[in-house]
DSSP file (Angstrom, degrees, kcal/mol; ACC not computed):
  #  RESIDUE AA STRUCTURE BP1 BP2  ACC     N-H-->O    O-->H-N    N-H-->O    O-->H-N    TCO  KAPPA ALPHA  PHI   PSI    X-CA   Y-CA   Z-CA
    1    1 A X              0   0    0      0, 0.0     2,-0.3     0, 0.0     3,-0.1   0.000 360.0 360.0 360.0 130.2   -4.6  103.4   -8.2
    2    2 A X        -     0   0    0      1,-0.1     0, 0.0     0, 0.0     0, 0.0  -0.715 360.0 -89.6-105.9 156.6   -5.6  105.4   -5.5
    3    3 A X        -     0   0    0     -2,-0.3     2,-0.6     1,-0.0    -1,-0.1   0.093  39.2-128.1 -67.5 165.9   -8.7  105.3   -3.5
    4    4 A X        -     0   0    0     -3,-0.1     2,-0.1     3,-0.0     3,-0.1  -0.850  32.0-164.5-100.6 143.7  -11.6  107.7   -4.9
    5    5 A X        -     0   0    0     -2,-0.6     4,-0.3     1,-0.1     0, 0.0  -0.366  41.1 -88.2 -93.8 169.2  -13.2  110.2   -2.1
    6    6 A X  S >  S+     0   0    0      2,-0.2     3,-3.4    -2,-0.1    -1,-0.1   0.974 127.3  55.9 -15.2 -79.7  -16.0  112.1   -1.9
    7    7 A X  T 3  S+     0   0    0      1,-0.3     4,-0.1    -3,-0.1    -1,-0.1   0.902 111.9  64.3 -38.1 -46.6  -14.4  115.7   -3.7
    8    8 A X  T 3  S+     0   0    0      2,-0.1    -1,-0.3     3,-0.0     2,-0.2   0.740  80.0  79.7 -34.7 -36.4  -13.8  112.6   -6.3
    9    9 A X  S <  S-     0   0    0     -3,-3.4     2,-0.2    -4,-0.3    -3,-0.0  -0.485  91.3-106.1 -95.1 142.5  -17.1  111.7   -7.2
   10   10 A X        -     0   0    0     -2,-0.2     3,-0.3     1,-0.1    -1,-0.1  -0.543  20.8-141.5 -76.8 148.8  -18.8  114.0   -9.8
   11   11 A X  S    S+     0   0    0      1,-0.2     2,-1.4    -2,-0.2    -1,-0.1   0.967  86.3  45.3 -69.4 -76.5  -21.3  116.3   -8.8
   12   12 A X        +     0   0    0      1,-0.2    -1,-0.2     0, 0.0    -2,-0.0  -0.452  63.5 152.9 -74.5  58.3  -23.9  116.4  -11.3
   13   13 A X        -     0   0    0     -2,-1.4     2,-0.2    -3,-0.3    -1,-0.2   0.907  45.4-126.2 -67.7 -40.7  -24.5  112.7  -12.1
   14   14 A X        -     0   0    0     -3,-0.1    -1,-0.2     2,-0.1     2,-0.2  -0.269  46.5 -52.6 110.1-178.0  -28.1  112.6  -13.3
   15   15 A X        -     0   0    0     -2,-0.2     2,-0.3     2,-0.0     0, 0.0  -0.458  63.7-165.3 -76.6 146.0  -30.8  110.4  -11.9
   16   16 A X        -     0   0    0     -2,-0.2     2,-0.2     2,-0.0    -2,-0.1  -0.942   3.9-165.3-126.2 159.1  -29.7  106.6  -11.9
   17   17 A X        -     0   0    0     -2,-0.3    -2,-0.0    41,-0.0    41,-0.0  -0.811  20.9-121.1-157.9 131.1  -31.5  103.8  -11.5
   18   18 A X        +     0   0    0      1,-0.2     3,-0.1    -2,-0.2    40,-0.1   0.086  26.8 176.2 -72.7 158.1  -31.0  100.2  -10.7
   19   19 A X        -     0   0    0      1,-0.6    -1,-0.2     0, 0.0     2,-0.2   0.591  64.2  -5.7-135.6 -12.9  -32.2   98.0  -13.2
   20   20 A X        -     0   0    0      2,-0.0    -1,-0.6    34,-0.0     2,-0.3  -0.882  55.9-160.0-154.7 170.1  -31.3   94.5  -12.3
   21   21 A X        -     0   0    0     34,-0.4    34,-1.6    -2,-0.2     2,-0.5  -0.982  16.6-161.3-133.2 139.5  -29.0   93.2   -9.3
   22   22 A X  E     -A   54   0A   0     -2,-0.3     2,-0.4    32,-0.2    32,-0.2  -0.951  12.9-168.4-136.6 151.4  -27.7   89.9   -9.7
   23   23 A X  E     -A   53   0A   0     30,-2.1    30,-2.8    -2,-0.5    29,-0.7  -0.857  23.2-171.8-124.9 151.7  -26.4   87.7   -7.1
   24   24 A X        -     0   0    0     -2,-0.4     2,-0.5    28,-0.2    -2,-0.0  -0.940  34.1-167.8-152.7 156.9  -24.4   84.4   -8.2
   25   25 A X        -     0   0    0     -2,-0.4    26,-3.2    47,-0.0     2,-0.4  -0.920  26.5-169.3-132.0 104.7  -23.0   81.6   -7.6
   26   26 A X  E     -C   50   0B   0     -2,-0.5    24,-0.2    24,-0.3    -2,-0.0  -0.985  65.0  -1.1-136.4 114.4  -20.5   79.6  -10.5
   27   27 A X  E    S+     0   0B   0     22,-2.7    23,-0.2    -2,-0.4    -1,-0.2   0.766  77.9 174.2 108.1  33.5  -18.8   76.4  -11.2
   28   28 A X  E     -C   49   0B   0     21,-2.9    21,-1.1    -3,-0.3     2,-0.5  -0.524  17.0-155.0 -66.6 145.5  -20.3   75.1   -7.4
   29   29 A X  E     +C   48   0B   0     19,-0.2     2,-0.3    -2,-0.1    19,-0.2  -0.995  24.8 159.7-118.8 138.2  -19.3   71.3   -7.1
   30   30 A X  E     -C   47   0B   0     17,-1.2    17,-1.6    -2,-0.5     2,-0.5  -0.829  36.3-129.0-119.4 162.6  -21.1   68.9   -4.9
   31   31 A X  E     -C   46   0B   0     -2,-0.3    15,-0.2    15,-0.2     2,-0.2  -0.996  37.7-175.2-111.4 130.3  -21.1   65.3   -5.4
   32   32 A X  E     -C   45   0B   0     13,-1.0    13,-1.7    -2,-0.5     2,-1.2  -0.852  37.5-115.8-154.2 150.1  -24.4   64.0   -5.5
   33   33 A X        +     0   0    0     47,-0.6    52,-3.4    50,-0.3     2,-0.4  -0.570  66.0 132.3 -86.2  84.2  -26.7   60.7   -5.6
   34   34 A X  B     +f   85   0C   0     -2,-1.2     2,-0.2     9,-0.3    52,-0.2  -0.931  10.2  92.8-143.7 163.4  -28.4   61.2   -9.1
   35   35 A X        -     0   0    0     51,-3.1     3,-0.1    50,-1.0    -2,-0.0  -0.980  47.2-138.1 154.0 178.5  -29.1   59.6  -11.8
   36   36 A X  S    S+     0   0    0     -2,-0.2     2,-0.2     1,-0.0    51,-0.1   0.142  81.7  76.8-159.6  -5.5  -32.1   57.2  -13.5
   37   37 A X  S  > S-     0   0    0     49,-0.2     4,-1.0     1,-0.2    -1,-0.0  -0.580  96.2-103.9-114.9-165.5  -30.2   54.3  -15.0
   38   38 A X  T  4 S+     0   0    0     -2,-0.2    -1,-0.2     2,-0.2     0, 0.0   0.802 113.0  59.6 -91.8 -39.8  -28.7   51.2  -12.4
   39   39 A X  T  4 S+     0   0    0      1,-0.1    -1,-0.2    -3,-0.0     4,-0.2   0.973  97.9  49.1 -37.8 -56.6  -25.3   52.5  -12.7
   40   40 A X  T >4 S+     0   0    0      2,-0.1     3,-1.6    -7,-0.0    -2,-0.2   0.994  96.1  96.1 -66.7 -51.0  -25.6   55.6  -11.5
   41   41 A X  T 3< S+     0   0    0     -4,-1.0     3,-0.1     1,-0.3    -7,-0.0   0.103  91.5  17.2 -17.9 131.1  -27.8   54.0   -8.1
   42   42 A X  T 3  S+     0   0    0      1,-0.1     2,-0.5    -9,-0.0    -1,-0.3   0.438 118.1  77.0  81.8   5.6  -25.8   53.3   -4.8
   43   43 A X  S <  S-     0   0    0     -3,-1.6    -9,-0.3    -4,-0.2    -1,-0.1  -0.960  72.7-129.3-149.1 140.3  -22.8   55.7   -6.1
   44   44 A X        -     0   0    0     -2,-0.5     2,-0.3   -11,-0.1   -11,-0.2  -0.337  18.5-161.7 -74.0 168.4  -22.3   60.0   -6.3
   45   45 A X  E     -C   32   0B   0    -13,-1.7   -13,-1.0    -2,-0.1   -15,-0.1  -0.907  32.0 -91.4-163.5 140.4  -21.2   61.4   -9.3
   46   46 A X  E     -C   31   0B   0     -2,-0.3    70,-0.5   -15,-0.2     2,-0.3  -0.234  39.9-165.5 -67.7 137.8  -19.6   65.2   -9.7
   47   47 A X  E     -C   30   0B   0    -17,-1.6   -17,-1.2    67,-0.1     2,-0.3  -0.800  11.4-148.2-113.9 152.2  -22.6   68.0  -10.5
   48   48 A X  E     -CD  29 113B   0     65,-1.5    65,-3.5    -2,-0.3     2,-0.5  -0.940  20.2-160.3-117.0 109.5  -21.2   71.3  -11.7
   49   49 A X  E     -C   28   0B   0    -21,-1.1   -21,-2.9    -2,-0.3   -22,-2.7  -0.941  14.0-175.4-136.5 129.4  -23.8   73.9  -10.3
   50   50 A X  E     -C   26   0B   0     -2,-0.5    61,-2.6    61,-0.4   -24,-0.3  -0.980   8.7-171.2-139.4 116.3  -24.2   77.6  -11.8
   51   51 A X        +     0   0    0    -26,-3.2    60,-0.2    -2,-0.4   -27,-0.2   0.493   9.4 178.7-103.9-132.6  -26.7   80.0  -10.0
   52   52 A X        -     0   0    0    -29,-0.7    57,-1.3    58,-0.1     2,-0.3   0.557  13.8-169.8  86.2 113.7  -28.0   83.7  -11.2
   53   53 A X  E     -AB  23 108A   0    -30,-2.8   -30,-2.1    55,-0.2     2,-0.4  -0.837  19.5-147.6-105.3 139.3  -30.3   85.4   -9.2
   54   54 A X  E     +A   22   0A   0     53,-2.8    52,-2.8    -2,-0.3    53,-0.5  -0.958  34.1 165.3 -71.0 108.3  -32.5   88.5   -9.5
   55   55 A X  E     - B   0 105A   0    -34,-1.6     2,-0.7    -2,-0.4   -34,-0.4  -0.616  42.8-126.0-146.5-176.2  -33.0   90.1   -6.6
   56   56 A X        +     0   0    0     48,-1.6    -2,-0.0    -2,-0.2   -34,-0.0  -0.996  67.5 116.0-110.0 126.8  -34.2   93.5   -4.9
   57   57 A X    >   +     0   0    0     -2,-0.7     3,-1.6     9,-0.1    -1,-0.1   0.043  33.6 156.6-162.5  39.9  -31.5   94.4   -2.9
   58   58 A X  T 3  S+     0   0    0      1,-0.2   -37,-0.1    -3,-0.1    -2,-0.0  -0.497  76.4  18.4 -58.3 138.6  -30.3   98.1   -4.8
   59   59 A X  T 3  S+     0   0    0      1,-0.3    -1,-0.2     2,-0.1     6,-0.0   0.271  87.0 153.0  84.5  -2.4  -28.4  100.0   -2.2
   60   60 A X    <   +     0   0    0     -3,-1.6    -1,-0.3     1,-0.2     3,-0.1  -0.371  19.7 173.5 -80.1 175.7  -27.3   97.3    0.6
   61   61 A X        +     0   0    0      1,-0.1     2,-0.2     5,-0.0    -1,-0.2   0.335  61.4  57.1-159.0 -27.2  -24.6   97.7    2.6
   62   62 A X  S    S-     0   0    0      0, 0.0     4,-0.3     0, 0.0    -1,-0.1  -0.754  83.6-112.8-102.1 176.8  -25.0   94.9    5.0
   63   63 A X  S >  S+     0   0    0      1,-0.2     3,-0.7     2,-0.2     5,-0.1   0.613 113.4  58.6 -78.8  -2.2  -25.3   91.1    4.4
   64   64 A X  T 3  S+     0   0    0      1,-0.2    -1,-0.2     3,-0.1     3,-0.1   0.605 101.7  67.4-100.5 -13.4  -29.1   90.8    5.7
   65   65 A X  T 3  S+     0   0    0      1,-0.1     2,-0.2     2,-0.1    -1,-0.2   0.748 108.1  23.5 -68.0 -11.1  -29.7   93.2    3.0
   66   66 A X  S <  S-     0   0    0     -3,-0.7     2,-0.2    -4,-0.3    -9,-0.1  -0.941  99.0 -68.9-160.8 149.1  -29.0   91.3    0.5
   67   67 A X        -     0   0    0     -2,-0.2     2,-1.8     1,-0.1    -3,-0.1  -0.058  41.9-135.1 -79.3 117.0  -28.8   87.5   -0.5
   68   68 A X    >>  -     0   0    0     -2,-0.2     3,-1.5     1,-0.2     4,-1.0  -0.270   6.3-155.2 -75.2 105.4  -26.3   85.7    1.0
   69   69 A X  H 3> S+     0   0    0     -2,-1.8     4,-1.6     1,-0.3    -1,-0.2   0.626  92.9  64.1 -50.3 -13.3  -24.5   83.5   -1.5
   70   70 A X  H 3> S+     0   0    0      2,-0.2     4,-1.7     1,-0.2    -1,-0.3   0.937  95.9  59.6 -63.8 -53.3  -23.5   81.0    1.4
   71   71 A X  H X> S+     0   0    0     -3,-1.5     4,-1.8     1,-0.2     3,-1.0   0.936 108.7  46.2 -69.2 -40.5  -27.2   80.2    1.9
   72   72 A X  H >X S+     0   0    0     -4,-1.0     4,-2.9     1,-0.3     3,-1.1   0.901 109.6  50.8 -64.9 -39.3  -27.3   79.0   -1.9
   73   73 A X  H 3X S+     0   0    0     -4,-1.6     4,-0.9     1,-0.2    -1,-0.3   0.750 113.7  43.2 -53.4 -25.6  -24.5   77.0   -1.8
   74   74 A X  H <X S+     0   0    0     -4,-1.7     4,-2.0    -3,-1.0    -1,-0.2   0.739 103.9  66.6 -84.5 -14.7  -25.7   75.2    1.3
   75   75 A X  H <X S+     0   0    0     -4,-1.8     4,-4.1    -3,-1.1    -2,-0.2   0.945 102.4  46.3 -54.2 -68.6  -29.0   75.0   -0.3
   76   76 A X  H  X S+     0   0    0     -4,-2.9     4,-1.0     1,-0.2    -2,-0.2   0.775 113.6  54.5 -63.4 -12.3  -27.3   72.5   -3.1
   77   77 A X  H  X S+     0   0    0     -4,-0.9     4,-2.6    -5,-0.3     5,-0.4   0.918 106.3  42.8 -52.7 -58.2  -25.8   70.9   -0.2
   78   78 A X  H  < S+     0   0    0     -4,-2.0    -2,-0.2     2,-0.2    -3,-0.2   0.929 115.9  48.2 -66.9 -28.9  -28.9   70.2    1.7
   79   79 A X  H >< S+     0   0    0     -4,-4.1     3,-8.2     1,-0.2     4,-0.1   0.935 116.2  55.2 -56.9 -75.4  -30.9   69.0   -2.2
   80   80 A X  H 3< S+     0   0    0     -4,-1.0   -47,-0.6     1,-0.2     3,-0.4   0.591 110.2  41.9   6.0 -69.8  -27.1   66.9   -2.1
   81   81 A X  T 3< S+     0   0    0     -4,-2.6    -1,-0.2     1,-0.2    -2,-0.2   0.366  96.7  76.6 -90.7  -2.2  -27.9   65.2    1.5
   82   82 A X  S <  S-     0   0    0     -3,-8.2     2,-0.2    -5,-0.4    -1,-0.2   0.450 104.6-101.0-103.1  45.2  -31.5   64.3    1.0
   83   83 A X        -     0   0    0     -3,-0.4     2,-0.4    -4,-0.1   -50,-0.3  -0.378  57.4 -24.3 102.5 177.7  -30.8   61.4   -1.0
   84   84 A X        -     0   0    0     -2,-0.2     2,-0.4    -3,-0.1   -50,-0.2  -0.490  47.4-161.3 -90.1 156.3  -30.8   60.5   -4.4
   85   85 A X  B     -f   34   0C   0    -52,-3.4   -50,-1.0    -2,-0.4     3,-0.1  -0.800  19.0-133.2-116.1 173.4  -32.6   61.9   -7.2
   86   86 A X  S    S+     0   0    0     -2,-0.4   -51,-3.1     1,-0.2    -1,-0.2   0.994  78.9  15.6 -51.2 -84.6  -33.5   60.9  -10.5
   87   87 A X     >  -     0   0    0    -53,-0.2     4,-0.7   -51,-0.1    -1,-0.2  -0.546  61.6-130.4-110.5 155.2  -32.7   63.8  -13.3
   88   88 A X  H  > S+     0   0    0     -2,-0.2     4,-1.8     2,-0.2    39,-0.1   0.619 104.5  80.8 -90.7 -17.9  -30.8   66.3  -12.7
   89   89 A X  H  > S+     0   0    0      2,-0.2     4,-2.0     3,-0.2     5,-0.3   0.954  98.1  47.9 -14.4 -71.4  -34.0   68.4  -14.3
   90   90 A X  H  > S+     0   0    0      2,-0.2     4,-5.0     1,-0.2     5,-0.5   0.953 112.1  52.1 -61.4 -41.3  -35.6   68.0  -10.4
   91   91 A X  H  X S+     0   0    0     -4,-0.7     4,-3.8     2,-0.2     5,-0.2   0.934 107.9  45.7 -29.2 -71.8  -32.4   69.2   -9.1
   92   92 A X  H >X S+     0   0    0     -4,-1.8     3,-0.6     2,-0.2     4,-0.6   0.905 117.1  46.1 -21.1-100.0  -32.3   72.0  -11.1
   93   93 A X  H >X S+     0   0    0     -4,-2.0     4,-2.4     1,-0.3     3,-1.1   0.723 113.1  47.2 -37.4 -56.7  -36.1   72.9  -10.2
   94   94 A X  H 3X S+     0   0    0     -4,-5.0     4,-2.3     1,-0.3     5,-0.4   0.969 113.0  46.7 -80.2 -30.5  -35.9   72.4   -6.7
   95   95 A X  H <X S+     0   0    0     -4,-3.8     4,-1.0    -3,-0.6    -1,-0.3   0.801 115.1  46.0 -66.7  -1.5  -32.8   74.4   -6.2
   96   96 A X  H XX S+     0   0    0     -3,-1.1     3,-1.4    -4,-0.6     4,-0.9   0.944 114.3  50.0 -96.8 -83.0  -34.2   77.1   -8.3
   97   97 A X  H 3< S+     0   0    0     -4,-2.4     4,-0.4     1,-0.2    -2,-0.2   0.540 110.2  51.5 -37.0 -35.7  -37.5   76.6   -6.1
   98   98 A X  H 3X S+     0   0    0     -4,-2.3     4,-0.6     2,-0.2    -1,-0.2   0.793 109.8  53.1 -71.5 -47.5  -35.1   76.8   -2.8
   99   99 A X  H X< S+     0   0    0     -3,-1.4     3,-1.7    -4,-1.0    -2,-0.2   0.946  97.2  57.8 -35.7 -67.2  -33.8   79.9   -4.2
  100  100 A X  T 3< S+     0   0    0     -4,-0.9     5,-0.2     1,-0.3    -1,-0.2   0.667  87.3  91.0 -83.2 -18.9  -37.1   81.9   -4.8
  101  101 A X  T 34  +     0   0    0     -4,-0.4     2,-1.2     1,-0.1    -1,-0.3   0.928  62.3  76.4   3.2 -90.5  -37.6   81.4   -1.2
  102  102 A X  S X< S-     0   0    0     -3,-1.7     3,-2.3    -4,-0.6    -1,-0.1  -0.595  91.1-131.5 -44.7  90.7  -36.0   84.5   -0.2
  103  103 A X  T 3  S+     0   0    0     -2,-1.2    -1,-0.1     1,-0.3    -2,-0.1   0.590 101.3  65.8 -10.0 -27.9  -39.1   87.4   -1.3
  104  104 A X  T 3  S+     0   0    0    -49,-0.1   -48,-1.6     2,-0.0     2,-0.5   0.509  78.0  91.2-116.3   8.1  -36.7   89.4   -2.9
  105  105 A X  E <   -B   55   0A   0     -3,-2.3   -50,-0.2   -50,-0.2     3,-0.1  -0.915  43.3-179.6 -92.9 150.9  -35.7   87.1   -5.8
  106  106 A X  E     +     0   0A   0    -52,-2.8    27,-2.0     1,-0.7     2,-0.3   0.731  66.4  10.6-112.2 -27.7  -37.6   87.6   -8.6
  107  107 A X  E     -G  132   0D   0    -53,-0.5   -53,-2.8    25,-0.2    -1,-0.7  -0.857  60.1-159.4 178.3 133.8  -36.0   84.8  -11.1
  108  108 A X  E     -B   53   0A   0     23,-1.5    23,-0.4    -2,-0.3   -55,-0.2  -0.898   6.5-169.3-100.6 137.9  -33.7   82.1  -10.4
  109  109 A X        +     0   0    0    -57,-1.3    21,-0.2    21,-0.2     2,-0.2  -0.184   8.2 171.6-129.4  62.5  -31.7   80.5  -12.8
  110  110 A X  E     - E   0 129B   0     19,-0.7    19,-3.1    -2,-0.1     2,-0.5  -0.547  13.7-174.0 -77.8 142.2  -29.7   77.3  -12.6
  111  111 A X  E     - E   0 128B   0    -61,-2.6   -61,-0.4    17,-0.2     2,-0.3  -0.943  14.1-156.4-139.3 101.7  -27.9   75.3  -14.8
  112  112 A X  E     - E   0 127B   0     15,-2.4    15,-1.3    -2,-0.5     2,-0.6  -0.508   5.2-148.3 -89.9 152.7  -26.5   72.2  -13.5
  113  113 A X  E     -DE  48 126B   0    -65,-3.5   -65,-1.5    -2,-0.3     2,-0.7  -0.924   8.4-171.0-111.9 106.4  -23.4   70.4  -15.3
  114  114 A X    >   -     0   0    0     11,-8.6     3,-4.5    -2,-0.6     4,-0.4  -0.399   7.4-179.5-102.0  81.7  -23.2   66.5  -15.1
  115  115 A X  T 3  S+     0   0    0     -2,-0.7    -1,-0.1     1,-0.3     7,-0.1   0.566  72.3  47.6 -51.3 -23.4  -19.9   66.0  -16.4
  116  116 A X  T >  S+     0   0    0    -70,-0.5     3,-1.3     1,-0.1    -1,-0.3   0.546  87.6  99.8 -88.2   0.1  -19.6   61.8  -16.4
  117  117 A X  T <  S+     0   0    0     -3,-4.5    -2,-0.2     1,-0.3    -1,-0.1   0.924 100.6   8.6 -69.6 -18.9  -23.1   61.7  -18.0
  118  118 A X  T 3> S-     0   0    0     -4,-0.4     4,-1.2     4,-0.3     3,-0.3   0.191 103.3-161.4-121.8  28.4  -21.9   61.1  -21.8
  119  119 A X  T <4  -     0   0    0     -3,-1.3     2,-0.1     1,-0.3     4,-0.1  -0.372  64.0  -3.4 -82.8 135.6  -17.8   60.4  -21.0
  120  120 A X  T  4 S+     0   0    0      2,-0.0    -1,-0.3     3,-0.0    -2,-0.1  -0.946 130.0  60.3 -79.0 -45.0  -15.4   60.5  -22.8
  121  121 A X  T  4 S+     0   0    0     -3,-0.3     2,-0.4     1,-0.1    -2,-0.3   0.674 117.8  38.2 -99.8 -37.1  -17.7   61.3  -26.2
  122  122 A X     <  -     0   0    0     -4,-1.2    -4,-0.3     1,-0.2    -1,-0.1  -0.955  61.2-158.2-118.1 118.0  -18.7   64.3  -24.2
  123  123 A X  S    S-     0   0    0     -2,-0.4    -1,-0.2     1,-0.1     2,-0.2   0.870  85.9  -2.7 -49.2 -51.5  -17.3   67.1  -21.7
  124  124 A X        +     0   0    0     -8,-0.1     2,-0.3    -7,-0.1    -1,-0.1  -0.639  52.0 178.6-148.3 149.0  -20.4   67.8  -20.5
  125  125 A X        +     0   0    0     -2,-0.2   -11,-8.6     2,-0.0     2,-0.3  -0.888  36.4 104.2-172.7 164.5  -24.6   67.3  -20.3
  126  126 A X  E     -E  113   0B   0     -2,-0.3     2,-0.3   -13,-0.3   -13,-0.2  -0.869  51.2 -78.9 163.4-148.7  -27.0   68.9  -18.2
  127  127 A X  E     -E  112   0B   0    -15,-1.3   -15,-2.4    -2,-0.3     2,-0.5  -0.910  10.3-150.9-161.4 151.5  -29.7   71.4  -17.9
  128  128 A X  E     -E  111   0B   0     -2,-0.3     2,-0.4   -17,-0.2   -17,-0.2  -0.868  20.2-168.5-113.1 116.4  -30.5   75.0  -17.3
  129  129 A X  E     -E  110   0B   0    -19,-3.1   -19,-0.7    -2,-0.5     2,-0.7  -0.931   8.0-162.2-127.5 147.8  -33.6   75.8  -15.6
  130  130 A X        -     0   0    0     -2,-0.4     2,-0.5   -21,-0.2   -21,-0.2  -0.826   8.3-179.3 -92.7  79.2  -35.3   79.5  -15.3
  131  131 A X        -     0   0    0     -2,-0.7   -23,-1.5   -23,-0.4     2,-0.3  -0.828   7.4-165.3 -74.0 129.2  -38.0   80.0  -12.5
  132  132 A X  B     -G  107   0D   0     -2,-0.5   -25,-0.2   -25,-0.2     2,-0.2  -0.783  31.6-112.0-109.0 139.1  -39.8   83.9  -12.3
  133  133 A X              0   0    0    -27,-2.0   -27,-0.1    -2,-0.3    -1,-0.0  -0.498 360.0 360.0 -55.2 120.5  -41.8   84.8   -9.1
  134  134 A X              0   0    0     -2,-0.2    -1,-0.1     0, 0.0   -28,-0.0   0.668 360.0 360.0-100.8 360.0  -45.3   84.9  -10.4
């Protein structure tokens, strides 16, 4: 495949226009203190972390233009290192909430995976939650 040029590119495209940009992040692992029952207390357990963002950033061309997928992953780090939480539900929310930060996402979406929470009877349990800029 060779690279495409200018002379390449058709003239006569019509008008375009972006209609969503999404920035993401899938299949993060952290190990984390969560949990609600007396097992899970004092111990980490594997989260499975899936991001999708909406964001304004049509046309960038450098990284400050646009959302830098490092900052989310370090985001679920920092929820990670402040201790334990309950549900993975607040997780969810506040990383979603850490997200929407940035002015130019419009909707967060995250869906965390706790993968020991029903084991063996189950791969998987979790939650997906959706916050929109209001």
């Amino acid at each position: 495949m060779s690279p495409v040029t200018e002379q390449d590119q058709p003239q006569d495209v019509g008008v375009t226009r972006v209609v969503a940009s999404k920035i993401f992040v899938s299949g993060l692992k952290v190990d984390a203190y969560v949990g609600i029952y007396a097992h899970e207390r004092g111990r980490s357990q594997p989260l499975i972390i899936d991001v999708e963002l909406d964001a304004a950033i049509a046309g960038a061309e450098h990284l400050s233009e646009t959302v830098n997928y490092e900052l989310v992953a370090e985001a679920a780090r920092a929820l990670v290192a402040s201790g334990h939480i309950g549900l993975v539900e607040t997780f969810a929310e506040q990383l979603a909430r850490a997200c929407l930060a940035d002015p130019r996402v419009s909707r967060a979406r995250v869906r965390v995976d706790k993968p020991m929470a029903l084991a063996p009877h189950a791969a998987s349990a979790g939650v997906e939650v959706v916050l929109v800029r209001s």
